[in-house]
Backbone as CSV, one residue per row, in Angstrom:
resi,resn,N_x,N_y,N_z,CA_x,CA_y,CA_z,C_x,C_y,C_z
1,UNK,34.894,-13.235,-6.151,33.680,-13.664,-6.783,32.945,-12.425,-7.289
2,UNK,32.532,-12.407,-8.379,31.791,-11.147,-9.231,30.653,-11.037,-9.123
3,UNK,29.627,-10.140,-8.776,28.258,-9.788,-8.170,27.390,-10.815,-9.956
4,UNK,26.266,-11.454,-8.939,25.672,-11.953,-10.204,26.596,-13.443,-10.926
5,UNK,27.250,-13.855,-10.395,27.921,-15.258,-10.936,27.049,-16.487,-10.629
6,UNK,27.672,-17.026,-11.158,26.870,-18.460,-11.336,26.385,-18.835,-9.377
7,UNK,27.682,-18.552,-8.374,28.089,-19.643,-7.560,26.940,-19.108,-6.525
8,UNK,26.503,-17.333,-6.893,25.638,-16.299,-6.125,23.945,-16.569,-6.487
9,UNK,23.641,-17.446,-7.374,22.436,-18.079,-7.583,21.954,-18.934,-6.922
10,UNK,22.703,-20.000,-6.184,22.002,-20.765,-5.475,21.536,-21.017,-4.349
11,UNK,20.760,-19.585,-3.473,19.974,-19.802,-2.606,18.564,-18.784,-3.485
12,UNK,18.340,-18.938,-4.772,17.310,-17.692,-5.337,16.194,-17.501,-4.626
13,UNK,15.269,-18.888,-3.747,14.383,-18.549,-3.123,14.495,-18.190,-2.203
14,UNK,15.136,-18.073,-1.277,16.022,-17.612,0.433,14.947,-16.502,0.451
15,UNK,14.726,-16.896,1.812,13.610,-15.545,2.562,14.912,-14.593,2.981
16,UNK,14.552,-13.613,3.181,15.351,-12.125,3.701,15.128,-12.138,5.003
17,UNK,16.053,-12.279,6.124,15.567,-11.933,7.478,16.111,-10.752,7.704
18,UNK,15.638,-9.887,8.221,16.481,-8.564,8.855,15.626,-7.895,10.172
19,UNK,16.186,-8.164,11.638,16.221,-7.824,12.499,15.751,-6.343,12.933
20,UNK,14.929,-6.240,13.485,13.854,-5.019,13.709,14.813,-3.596,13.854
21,UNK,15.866,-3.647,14.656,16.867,-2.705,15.198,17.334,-2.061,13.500
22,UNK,17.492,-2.585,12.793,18.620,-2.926,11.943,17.263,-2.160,10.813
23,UNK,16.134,-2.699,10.215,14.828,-2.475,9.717,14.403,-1.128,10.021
24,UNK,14.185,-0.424,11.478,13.838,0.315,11.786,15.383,1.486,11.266
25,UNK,16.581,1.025,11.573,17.376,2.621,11.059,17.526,2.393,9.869
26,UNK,17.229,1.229,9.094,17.075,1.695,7.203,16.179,2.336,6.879
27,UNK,14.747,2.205,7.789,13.630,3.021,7.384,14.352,4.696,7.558
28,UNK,14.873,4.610,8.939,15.043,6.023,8.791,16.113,7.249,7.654
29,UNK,16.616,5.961,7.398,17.717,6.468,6.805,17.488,6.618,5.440
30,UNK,15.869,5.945,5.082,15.119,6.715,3.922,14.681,7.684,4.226
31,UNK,14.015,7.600,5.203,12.945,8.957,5.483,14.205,10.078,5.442
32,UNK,15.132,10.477,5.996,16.275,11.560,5.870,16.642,11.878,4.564
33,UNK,16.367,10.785,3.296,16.973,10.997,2.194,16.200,12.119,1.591
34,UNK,15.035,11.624,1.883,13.823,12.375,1.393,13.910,13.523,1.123
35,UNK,13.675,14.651,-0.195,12.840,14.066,-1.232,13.693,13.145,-2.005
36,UNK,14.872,12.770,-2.284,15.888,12.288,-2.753,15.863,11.029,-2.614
37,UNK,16.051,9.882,-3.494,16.187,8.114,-3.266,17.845,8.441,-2.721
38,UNK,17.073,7.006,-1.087,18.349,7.382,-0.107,18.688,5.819,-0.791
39,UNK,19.432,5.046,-0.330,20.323,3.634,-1.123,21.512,3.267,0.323
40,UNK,21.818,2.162,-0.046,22.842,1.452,1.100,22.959,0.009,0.317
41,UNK,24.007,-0.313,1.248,24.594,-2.192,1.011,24.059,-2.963,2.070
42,UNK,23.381,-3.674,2.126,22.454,-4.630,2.616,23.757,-6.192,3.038
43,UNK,24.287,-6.480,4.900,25.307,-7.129,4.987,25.161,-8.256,5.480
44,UNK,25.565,-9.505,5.642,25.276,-10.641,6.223,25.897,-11.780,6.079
45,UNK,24.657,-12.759,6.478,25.183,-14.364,5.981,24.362,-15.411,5.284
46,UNK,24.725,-16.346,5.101,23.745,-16.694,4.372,23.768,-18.301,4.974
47,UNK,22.024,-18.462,5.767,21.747,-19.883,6.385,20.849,-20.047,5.896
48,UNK,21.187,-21.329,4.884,20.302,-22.201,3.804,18.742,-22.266,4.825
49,UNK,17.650,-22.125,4.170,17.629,-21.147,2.939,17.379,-19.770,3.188
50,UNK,17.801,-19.281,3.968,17.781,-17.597,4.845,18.812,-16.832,4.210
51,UNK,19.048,-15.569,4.045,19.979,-14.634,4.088,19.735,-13.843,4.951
52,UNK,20.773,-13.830,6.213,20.380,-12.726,7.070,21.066,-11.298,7.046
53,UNK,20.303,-10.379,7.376,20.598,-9.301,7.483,21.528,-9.213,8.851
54,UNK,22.921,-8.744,9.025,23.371,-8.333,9.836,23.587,-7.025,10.277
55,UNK,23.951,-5.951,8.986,24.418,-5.179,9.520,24.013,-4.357,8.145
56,UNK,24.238,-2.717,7.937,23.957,-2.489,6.221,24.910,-1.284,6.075
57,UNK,25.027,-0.596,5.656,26.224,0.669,4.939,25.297,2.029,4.308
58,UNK,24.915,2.619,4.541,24.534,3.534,3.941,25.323,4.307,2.758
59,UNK,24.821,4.510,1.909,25.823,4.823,0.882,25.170,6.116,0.360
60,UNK,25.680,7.261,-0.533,25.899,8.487,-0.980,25.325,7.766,-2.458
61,UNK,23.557,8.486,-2.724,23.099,8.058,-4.161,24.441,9.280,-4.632
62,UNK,25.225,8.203,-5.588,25.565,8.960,-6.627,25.290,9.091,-8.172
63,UNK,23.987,8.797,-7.991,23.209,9.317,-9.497,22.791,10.967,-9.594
64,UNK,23.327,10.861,-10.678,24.027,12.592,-11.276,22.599,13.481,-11.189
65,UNK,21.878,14.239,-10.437,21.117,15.031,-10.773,19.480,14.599,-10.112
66,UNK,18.865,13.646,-11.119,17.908,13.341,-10.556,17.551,12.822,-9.330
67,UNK,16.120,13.030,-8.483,16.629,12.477,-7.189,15.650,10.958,-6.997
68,UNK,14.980,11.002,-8.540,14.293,9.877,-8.560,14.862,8.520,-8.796
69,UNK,16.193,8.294,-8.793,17.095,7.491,-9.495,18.320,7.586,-8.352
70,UNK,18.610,5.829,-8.119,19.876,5.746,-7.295,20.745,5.085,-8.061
71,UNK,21.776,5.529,-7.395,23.281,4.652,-7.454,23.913,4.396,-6.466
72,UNK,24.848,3.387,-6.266,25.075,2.986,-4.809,26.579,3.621,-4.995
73,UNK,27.196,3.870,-4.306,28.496,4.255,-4.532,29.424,3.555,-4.670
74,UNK,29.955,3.707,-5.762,31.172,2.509,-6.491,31.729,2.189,-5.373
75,UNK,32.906,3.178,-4.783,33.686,2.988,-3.802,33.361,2.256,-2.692
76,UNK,32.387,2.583,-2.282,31.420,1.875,-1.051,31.211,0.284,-1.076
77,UNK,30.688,-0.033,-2.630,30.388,-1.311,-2.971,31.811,-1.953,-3.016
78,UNK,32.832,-1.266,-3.635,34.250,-1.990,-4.154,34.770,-2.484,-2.579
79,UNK,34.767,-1.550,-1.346,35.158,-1.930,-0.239,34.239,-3.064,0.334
80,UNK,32.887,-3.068,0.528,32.453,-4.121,0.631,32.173,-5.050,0.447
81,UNK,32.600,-5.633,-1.143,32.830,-6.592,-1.721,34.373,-7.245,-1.373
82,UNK,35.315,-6.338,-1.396,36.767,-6.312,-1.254,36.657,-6.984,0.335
83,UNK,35.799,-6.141,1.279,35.521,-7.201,3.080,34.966,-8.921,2.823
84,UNK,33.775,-8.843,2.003,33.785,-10.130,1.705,34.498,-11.536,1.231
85,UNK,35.382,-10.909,0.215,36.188,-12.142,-0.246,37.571,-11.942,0.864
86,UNK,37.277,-10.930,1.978,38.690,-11.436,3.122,37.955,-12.344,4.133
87,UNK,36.521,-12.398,4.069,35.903,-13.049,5.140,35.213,-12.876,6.279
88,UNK,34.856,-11.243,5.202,33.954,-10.028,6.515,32.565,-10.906,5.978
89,UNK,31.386,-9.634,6.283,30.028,-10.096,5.691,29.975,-10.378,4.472
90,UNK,28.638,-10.825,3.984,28.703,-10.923,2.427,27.831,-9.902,2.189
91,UNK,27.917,-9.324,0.895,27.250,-8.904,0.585,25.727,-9.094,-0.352
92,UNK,24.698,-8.956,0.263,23.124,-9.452,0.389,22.777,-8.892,-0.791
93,UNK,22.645,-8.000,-0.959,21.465,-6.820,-1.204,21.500,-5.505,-1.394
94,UNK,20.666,-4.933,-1.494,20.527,-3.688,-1.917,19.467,-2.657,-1.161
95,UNK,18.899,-1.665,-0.554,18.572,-1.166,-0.249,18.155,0.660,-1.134
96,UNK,16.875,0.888,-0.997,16.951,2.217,-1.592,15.462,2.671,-1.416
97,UNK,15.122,4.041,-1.506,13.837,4.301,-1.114,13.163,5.242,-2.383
98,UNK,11.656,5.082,-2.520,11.059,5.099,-3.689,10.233,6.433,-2.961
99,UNK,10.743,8.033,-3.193,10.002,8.819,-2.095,8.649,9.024,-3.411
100,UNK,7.613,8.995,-2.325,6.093,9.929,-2.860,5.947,8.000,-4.350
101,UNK,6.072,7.234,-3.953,6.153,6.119,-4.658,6.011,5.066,-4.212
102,UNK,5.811,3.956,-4.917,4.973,2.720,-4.079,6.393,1.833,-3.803
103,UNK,6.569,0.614,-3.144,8.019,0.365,-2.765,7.757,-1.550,-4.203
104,UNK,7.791,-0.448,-5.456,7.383,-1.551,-6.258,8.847,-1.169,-7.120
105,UNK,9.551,-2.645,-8.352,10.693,-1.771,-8.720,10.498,-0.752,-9.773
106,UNK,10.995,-0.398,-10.227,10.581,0.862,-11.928,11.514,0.438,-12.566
107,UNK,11.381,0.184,-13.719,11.868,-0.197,-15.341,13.376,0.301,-14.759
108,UNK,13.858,0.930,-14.251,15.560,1.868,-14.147,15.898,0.553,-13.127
109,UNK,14.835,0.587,-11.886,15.155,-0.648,-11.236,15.671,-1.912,-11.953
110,UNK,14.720,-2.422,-12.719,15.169,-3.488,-13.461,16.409,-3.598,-14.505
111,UNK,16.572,-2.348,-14.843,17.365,-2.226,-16.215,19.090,-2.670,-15.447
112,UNK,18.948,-1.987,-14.046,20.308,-1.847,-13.370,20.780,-3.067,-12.363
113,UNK,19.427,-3.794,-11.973,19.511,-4.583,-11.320,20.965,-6.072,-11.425
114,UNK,21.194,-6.685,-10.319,22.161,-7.487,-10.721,21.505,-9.165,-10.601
115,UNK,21.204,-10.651,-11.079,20.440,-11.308,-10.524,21.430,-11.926,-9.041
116,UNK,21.047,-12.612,-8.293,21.006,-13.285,-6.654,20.911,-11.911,-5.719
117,UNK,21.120,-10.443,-5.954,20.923,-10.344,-4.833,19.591,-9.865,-4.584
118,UNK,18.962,-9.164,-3.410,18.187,-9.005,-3.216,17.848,-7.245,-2.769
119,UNK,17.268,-6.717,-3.800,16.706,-5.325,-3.228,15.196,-4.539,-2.406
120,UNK,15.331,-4.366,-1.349,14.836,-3.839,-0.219,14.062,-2.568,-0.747
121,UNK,12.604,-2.557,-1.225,12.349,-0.537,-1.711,11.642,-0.376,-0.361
122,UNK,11.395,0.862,0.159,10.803,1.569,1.287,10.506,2.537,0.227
123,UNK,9.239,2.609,1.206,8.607,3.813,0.136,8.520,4.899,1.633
124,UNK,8.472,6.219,0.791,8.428,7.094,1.570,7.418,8.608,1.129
125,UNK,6.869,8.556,1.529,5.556,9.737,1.415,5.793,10.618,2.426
126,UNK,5.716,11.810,1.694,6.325,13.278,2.437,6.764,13.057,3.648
127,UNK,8.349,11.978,3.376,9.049,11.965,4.468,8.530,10.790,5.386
128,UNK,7.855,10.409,5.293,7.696,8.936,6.541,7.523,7.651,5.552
129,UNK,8.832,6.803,6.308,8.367,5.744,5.687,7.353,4.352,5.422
130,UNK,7.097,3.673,4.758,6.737,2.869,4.617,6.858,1.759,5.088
131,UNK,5.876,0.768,4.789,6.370,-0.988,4.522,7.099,-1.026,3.618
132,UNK,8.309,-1.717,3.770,9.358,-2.021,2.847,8.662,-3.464,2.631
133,UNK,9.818,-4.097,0.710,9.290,-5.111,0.650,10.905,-4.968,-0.406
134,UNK,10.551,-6.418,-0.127,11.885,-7.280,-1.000,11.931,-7.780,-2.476
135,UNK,12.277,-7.527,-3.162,12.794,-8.070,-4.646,13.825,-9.025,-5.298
136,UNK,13.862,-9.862,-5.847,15.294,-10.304,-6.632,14.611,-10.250,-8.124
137,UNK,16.167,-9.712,-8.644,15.593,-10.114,-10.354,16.002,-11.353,-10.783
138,UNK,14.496,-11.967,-11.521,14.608,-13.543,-12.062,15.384,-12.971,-13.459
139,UNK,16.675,-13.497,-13.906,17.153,-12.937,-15.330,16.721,-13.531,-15.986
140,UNK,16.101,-14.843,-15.801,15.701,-15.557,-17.044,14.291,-15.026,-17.444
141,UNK,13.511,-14.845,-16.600,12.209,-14.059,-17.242,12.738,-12.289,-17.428
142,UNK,13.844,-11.581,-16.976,13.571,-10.313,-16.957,12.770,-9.548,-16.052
143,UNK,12.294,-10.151,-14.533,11.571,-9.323,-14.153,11.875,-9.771,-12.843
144,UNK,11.214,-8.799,-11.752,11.585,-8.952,-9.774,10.365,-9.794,-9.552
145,UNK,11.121,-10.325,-8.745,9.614,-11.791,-8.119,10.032,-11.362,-6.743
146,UNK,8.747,-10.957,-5.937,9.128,-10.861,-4.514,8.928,-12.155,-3.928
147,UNK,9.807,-11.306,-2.463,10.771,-12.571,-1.790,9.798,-12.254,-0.663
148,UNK,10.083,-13.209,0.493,9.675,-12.723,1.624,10.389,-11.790,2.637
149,UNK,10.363,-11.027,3.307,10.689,-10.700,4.882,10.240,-10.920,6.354
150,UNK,11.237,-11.465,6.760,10.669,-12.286,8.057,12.091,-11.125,9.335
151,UNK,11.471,-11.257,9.968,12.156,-11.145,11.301,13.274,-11.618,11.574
152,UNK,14.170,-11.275,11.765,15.381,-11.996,12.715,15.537,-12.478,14.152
């Protein structure tokens, strides 16, 4: 199944649950990126109308140079997509941190974005993070409508 297909649309309103344990080492694992946008694969399941967070991947921004700008790592994503259709987790989401920036998306956000899943910004100010908050992009308007986050 191809990120963004028809069959990956139909939970669009699904709250985000992700489990405090799990919340607390993504935060950190922004704050370490820092000054640099840190990024990961966001892993789980999906109970109508929930997507839960199980587990996530930290991934290597491989966007060339700037450190204001992520990329998730091809390879990283290709294997965890490749676990999903054997019947590992699915893949949720997105994760990435917005340092010295509000955890809102930016135009690069949107431009790259894929629609059903859901991206996670943490903001991070000289190194400590933030309240994170959740996104999906609506494709039919062009723009992120936040989601909720609830607890696991």
């Amino acid at each position: 199944m191809s990120p963004g297909s028809e069959a990956r649309r139909e939970l669009q309103d699904a709250a985000l649950e992700i489990g405090s344990g799990i919340l607390s080492d993504i935060l950190e694992a922004a704050a370490a990126g820092y000054p640099r946008e840190a990024c990961g694969i966001l892993l789980g399941r999906l109970n109508e109308p929930k997507r839960i967070v199980e587990g996530y991947r930290p991934t290597p921004n491989r966007w060339p140079e700037r450190g204001d700008r992520y990329l998730i790592d091809p390879e990283a994503l290709r294997r965890a997509l490749g676990a999903e259709e054997a019947g590992g987790p699915r893949v949720l989401g997105f994760y990435h941190s917005h340092p010295d920036a509000p955890p809102v998306p930016s135009e690069t956000d949107r431009e790259l974005a894929w629609p059903w899943y859901y991206y996670v910004i943490i903001p991070v100010a000289q190194g400590t993070p933030g309240k994170a908050r959740v996104w999906e992009l609506d494709p039919e308007a062009g723009r992120f409508v936040e989601r909720s986050l609830a607890p696991a």
